[in-house]
C-alpha positions in Angstrom: -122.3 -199.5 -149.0 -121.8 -202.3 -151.6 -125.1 -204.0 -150.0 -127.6 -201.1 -150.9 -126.7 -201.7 -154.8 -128.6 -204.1 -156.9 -127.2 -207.6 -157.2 -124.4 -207.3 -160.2 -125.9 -210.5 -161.2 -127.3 -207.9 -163.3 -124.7 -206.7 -165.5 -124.9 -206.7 -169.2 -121.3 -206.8 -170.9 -122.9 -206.8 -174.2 -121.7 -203.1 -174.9 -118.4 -204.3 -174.4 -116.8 -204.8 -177.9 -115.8 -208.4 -178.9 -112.4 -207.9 -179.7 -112.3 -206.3 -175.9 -114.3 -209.3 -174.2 -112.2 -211.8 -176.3 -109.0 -210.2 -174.3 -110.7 -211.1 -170.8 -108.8 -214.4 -170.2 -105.5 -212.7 -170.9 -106.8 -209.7 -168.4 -107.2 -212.0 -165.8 -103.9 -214.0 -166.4 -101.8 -211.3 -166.5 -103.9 -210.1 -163.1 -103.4 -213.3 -161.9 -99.6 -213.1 -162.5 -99.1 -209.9 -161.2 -101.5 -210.8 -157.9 -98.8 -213.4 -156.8 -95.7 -211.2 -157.5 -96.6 -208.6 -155.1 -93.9 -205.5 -154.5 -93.8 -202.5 -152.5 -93.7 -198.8 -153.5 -90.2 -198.0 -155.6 -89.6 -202.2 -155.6 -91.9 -202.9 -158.3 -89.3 -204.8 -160.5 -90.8 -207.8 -161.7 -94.0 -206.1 -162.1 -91.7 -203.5 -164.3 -90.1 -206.6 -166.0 -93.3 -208.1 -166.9 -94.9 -204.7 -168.0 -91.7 -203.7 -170.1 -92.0 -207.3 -171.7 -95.3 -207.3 -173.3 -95.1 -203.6 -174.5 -91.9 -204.7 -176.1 -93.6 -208.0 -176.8 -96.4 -206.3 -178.9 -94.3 -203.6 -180.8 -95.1 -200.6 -178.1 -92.3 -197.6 -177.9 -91.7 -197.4 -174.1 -89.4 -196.0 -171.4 -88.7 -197.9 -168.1 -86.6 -197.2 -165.0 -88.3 -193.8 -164.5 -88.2 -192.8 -161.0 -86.8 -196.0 -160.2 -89.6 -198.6 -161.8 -92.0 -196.3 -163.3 -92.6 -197.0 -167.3 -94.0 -194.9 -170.1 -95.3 -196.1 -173.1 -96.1 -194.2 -176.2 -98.4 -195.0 -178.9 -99.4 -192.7 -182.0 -102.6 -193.2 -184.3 -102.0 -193.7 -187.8 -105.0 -191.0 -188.0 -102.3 -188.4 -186.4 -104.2 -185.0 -187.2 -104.2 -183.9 -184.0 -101.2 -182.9 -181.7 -103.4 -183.6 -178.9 -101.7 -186.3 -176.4 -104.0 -187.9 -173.6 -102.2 -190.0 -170.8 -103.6 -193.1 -169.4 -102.3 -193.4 -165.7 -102.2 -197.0 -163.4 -100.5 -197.8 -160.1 -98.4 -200.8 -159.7 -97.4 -200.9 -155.7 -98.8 -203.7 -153.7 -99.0 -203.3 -149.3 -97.5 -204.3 -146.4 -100.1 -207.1 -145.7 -100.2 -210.8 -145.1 -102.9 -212.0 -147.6 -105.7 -214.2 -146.1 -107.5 -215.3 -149.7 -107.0 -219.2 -150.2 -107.2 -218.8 -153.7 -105.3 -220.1 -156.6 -103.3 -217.2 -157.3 -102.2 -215.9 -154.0 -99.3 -214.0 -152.9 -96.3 -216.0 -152.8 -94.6 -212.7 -151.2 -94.5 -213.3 -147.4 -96.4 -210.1 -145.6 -96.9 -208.1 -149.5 -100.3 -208.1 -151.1 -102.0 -206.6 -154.1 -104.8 -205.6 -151.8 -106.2 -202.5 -153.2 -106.7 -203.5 -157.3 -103.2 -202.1 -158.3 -102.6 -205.3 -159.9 -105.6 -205.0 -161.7 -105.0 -201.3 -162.9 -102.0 -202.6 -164.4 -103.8 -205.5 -166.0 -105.8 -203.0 -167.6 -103.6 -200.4 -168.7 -101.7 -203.6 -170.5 -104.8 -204.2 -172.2 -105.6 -200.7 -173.2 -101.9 -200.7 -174.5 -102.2 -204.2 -176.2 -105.7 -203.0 -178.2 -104.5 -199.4 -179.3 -101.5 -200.9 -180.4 -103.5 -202.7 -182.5 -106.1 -200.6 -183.9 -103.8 -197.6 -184.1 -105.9 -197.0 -187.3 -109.5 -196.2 -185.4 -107.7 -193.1 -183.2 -105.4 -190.2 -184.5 -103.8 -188.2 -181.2 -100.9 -189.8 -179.0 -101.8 -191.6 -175.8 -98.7 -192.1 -173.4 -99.7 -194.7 -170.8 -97.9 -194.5 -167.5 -97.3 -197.3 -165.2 -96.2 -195.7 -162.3 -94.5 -196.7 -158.7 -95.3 -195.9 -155.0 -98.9 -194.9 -154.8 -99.7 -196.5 -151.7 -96.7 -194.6 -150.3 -94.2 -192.6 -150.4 -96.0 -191.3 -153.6 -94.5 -192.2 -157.1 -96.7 -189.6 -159.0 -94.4 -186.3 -157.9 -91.0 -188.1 -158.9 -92.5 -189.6 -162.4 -93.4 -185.7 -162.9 -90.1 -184.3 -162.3 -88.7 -187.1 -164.4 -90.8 -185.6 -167.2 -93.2 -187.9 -168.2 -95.8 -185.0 -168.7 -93.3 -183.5 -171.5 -92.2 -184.7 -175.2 -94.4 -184.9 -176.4 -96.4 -182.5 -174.0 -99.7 -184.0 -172.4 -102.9 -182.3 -172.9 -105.3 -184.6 -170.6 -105.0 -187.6 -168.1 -107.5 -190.0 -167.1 -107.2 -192.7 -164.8 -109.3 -195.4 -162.5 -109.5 -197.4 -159.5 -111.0 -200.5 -159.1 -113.8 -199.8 -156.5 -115.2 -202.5 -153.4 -117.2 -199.5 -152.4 -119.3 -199.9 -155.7 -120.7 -203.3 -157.0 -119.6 -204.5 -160.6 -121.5 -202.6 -163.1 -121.6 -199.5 -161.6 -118.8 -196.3 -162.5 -118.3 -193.2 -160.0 -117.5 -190.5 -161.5 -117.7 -186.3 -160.5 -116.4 -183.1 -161.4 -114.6 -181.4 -158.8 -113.5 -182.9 -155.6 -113.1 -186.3 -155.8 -110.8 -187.7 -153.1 -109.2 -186.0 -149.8 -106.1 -184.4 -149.2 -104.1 -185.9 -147.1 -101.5 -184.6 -144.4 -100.0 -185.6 -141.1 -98.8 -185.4 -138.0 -96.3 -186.9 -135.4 -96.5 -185.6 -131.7 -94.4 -185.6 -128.9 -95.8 -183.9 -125.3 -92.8 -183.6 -123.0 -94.2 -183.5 -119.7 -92.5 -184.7 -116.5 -92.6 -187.9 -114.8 -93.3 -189.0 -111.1 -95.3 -191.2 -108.8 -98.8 -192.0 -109.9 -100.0 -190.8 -105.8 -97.9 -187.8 -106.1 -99.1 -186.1 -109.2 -98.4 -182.6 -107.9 -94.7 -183.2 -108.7 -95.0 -183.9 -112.2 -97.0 -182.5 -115.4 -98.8 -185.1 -116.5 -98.4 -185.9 -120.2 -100.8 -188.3 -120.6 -103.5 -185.8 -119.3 -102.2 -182.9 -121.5 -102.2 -185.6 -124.7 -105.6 -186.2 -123.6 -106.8 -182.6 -123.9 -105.0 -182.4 -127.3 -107.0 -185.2 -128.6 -110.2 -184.0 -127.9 -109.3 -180.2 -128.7 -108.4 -181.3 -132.1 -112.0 -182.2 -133.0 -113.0 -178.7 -132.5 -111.2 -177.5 -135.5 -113.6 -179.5 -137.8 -116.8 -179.1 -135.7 -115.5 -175.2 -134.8 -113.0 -173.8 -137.6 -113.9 -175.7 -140.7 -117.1 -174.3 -142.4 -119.2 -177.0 -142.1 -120.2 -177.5 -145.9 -116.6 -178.3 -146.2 -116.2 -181.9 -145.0 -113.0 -182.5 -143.1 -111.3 -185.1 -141.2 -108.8 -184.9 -138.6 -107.9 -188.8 -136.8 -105.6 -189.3 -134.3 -104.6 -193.2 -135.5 -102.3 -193.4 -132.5 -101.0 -192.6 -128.8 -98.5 -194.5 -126.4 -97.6 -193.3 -123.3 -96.4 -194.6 -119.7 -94.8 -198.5 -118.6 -97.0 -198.4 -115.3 -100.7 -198.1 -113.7 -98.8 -196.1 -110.7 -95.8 -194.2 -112.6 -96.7 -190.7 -114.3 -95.7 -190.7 -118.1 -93.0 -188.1 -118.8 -93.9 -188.3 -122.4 -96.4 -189.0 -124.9 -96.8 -189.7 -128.5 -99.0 -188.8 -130.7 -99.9 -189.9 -134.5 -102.4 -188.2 -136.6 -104.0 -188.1 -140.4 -105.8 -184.9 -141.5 -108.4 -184.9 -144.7 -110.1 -182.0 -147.0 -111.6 -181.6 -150.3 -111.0 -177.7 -150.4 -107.7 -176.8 -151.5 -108.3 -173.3 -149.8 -108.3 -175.1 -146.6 -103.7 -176.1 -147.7 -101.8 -174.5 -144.8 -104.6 -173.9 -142.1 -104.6 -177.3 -140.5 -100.8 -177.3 -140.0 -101.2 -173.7 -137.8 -104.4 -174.6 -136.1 -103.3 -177.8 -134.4 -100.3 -176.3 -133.8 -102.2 -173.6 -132.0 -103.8 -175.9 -130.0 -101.1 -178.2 -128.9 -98.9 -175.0 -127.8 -101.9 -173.6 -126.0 -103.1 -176.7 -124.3 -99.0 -177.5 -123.5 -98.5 -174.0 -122.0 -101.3 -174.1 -119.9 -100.0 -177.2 -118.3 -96.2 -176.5 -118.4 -95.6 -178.6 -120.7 -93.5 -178.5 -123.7 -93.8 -180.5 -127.6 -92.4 -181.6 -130.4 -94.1 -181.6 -133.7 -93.7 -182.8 -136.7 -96.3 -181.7 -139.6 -96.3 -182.5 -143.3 -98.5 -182.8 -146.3 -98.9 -185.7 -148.1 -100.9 -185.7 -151.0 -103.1 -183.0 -152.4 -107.1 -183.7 -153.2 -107.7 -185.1 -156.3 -110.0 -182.7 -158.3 -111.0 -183.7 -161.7 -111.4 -181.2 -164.8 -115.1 -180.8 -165.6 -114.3 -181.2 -169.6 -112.9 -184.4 -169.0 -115.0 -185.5 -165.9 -118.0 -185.1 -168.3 -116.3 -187.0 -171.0 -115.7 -190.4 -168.8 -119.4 -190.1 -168.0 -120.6 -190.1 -170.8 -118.4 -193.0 -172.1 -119.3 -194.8 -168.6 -123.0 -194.1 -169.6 -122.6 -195.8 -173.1 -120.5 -199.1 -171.5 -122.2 -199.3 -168.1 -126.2 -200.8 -168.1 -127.0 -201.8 -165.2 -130.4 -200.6 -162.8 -127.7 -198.5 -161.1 -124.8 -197.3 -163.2 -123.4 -194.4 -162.9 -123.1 -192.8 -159.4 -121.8 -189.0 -158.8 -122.3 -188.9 -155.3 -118.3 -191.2 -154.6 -116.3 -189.0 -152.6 -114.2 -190.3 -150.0 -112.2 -189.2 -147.6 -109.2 -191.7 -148.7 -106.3 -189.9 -150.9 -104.8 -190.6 -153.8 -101.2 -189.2 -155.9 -103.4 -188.9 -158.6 -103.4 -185.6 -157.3 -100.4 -184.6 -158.6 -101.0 -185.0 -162.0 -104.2 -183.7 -162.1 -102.7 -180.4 -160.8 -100.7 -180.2 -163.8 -102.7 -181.1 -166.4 -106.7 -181.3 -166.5 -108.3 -185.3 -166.1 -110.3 -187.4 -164.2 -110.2 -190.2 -162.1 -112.9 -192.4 -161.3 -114.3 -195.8 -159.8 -115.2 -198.2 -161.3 -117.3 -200.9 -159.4 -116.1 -204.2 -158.9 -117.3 -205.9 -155.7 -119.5 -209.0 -155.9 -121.1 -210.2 -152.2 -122.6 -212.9 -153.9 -119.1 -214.3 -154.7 -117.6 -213.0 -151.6 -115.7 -210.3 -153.2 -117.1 -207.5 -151.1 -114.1 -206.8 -148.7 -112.9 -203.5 -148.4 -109.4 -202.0 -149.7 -106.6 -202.9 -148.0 -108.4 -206.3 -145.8 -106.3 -209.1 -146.1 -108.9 -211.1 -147.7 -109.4 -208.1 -150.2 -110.4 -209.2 -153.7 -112.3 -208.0 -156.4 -114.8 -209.3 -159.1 -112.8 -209.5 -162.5 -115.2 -209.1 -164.7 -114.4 -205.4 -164.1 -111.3 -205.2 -166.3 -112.8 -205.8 -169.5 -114.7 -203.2 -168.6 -112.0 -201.0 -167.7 -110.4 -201.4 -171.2 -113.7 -201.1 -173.0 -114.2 -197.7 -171.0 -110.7 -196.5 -171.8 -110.5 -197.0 -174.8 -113.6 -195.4 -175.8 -112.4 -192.2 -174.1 -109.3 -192.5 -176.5 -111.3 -192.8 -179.3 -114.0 -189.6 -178.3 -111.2 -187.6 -176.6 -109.7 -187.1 -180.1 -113.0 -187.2 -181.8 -113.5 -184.1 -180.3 -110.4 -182.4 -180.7 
């Protein structure tokens, strides 16, 4: 995708205020820092530590240890007419990955990476933080930025939530970003509506019975009934699923038998399902459960499944959708620039917080192929151009200043 863009060669940062390009070197050592201190989901303690330190560092009222490492900080415009609060959201959890980048700031964390930009988000968010902290006198309004655990799994957005960091003072909007190797640098995605997939899954046991591989009238084959489920389960996209309404549904994985002549008794199963349609919550769960009992009970054999949902799509308020796009607009100039048409079928917690309050998430570009930083998320040599988080503080920060503009 990156390589039908125009070369970001292009990009013109000159719409990206001083004091905000002055800040780069400090956005990309704090990166830097965080890119070789990689932690999991719900382990993120020295990223928490380092956060914690510079809020506290530059004056910045803050909570930490909420739902285990999550922080939220608070800071009020000395213009405070408005009650209005927006929240500022970023991710903090690295992956299970052995980085493959021989650069100077690579994971020392044996088999943990930051190799999907959340060390970046955080980078970024610290930066909004450190220059609205700063020129408290240039926004009225509250903005609570949230530095949250666990996206990459098992979801830190859901436990920040009940922990209430939605509540006192009582957000009104959110807005949030990810750093994009999808998009080239210089270019923002941004949509109303759906933007990213819900996600749910599936494990899958078929309990047939085993035997000799000649004598295949003594057994019920599981690997033949798991092989029917597999290709059954694409009908309920091409067959069930109104067809303007994109849907996914993968089996990732299947094991079954120990020998070319021995009949499996069992088989496993492993499976990801994806929709944009919130109508579509609860039907995938009966239909390929339909479909496994039918195809089971035709052979004779029986199943255990397990089925559960995830996360929910991530669909952005068209208020606030329309606000980020028109700040994007005034930051972004490049032949491309903004670009509406970035769905994907990936998933994001996001989801949760948009389904509480209204907000937008968006992309914002940051590959470069003509510095090699065009790998895709979550590649071990996964890393991004970092010219993009200037950019990402310039862009937040004007939403903070026209969100209470408008107010």
């Amino acid at each position: 995708m990156v390589s039908t863009f125009p070369n970001p060669s292009s990009v013109d940062l000159s719409r990206v205020r001083l004091s905000i390009r002055s800040l780069q070197p400090q956005l990309v050592e704090w990166r830097r820092r965080l890119h070789q201190q990689p932690e999991l989901g719900f382990q993120e303690k020295l990223t928490a530590e380092f956060v914690s330190q510079k809020l506290q560092e530059w004056g910045i009222e803050h909570q930490t240890g909420i739902a285990q490492t999550g922080i939220v900080a608070t800071i009020k415009g000395n213009k405070l007419t408005t009650p209005q609060v927006l929240a500022i959201r970023a991710d903090m959890d690295a992956l299970p990955i052995q980085e493959l980048n021989e650069v100077p700031y690579k994971s020392q964390h044996d088999g943990v990476m930051h190799a999907c930009g959340h060390d970046g988000h955080t980078a970024i968010a610290l930066g909004t933080a450190y220059y609205l902290q700063q020129h408290r006198q240039d926004f009225s309004g509250i903005v609570k930025i949230i530095f949250q655990p666990a996206e990459e799994s098992p979801g830190g957005a859901k436990p920040m939530i009940e922990a209430g960091v939605l509540k006192n003072p009582d957000v009104d909007a959110i807005i949030g970003l990810h750093l994009w190797n999808n998009l080239p640098l210089g270019t923002v995605g941004v949509r109303a509506g759906a933007l990213m997939a819900a996600v749910e899954c599936f494990n899958c046991t078929i309990l047939g019975k085993g035997g000799h591989g000649a004598l295949p009238h003594q057994t019920i084959d599981s690997v033949v009934v798991a092989a029917q489920i597999v290709n059954a389960l694409q009908t309920i996209v091409a067959r069930n699923v109104n067809p303007i309404d994109s849907a996914v549904v993968t089996v990732g994985e299947l094991h079954a038998g120990t020998k070319r002549n021995v009949i499996a008794d069992t088989a496993r199963m492993s499976a990801t399902v994806r929709y944009f349609n919130p109508n579509l919550k609860d039907f995938f769960n009966q239909r390929v459960e339909q479909i496994i009992a039918g195809i089971c009970q035709s052979h004779g054999a029986n199943y255990d499944l397990e089925y559960w949902s995830l996360y929910p799509p991530v669909i952005n308020d068209v208020k606030i959708a329309e606000l980020v796009r028109s700040v994007a607009e005034e930051v972004v100039e490049t032949p491309v620039g903004i670009v509406p048409e970035c769905q994907t079928m990936a998933a994001e917690d996001m989801s949760f917080f948009l389904e509480e309050v209204p907000g937008c998430y968006f992309f914002l570009g940051s590959a470069n192929p003509t510095k090699d930083l065009a790998y895709p998320h979550h590649h071990p040599r996964f890393d991004f151009d970092e010219t993009a988080l200037a950019m990402g503080v310039e862009i937040f920060v004007r939403c903070v200043e026209k969100y209470f503009a408008s107010t």
